[in-house]
C-alpha positions in Angstrom: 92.8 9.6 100.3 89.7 7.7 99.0 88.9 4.0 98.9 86.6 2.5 96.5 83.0 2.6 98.5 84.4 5.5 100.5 82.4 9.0 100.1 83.7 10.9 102.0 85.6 13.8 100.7 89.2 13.4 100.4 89.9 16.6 103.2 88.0 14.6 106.1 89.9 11.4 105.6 91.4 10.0 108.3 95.3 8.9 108.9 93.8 5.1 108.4 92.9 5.2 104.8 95.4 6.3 102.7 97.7 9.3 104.5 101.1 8.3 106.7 103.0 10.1 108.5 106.6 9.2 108.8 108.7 11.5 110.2 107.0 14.1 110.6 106.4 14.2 106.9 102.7 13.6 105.5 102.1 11.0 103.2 98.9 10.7 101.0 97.7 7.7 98.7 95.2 9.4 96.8 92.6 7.1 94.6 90.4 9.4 92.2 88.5 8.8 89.2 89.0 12.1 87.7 91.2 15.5 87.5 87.7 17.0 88.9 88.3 15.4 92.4 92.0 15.9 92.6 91.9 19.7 91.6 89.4 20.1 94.8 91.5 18.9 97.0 94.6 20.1 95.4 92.9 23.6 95.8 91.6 22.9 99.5 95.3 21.6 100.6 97.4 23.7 98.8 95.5 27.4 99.1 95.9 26.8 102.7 99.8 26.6 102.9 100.3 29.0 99.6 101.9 26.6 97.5 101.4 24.8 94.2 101.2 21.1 93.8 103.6 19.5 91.6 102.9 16.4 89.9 104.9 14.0 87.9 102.8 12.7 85.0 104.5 9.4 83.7 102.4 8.0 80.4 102.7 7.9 76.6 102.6 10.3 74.2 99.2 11.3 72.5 99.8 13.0 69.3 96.4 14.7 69.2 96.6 15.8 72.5 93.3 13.9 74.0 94.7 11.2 76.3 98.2 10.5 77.8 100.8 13.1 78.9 99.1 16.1 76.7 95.8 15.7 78.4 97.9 15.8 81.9 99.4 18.4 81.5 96.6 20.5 80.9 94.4 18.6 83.7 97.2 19.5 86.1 97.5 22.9 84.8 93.2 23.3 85.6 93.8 22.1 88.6 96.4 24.8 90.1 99.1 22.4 89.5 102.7 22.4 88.0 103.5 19.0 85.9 106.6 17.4 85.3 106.7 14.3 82.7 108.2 11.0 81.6 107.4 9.4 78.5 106.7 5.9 78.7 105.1 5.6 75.1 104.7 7.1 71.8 101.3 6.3 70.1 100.1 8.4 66.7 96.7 8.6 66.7 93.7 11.1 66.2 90.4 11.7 67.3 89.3 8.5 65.5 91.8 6.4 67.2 95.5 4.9 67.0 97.3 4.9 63.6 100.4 2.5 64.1 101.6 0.8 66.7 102.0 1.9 70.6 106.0 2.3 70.6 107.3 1.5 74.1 110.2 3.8 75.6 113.0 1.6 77.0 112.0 1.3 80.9 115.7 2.4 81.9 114.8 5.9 79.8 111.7 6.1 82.0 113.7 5.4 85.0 116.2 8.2 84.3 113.2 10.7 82.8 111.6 10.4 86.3 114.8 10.7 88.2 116.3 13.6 86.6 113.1 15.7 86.9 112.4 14.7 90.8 116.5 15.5 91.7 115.9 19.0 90.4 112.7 19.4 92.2 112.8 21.0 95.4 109.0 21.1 96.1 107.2 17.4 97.4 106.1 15.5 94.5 102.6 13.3 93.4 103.0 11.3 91.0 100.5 10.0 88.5 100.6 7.1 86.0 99.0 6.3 82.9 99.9 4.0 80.4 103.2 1.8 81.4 103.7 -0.6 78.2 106.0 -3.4 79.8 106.3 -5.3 83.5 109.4 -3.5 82.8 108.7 -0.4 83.0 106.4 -1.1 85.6 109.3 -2.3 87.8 110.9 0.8 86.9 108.2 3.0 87.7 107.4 1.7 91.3 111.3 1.5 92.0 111.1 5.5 91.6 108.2 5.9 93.2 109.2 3.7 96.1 112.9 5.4 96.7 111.4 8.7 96.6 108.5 7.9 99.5 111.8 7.1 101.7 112.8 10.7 100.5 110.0 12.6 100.6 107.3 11.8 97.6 104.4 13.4 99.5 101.4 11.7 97.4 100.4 9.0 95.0 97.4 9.7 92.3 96.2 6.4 91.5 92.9 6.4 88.8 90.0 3.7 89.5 
């Protein structure tokens, strides 16, 4: 629940900046700059009600593992998390950098990657965003994101 200038940390944040309730059901716009600050508060939040936070990572593909998805996933995992994915991407690269072209997923195949994964999860969901290749699939994205804070998305990651 952080706002560029704000230093607070994210578990004294106030209703105003960034966490809605709507009925009855808390809703938190998380803005962080690394995994570092959301496994804090991930671990503050969620040791208190005994739960795991589940986050849907929607990015490309990194075939070494460094950036996108792969890096995530185990970010997510360090930080007490579970992570559910959508490709938005595939890149092949290495540590030296990319080797081809970035090859963009249809944005109607990230649409239904995102859907199908939040239908069969019961627990609240964050989602977190990386690389989105297309105003497509930006549409896409925020049309899943904003049809699941009606039903009950409990958080946004967004990275400054």
């Amino acid at each position: 629940t952080r706002d560029e200038g704000d230093e607070r940390d994210a578990e004294n944040a106030s209703d105003e900046e960034g966490e809605r309730r709507e009925g009855g059901t808390r809703r938190v716009l998380f803005v962080a700059s690394c995994w570092e600050e959301v496994s804090a508060w991930f671990s503050a939040t969620y040791r208190e009600a005994r739960s795991v936070a589940t986050v849907l990572a929607v990015a490309g593909s990194d075939s070494c593992g460094g950036a996108g998805l792969q890096a995530d996933v185990k970010a997510a995992a360090a930080a007490g998390a579970h992570c559910l994915t959508a490709v938005s991407a595939v890149t092949a690269q290495n540590t030296s950098g990319l080797c081809g072209p970035i090859h963009s997923v249809p944005a109607e195949a990230v649409e239904r990657q995102m859907c199908c994964v939040l239908e069969d999860s019961s627990a609240a969901v964050w989602v977190k965003t990386g690389l989105l290749p297309s105003a497509e699939c930006v549409r896409a994205v925020a049309g899943v994101i904003r049809s699941r804070w009606r039903g009950g998305m409990e958080g946004l990651l967004l990275w400054k």
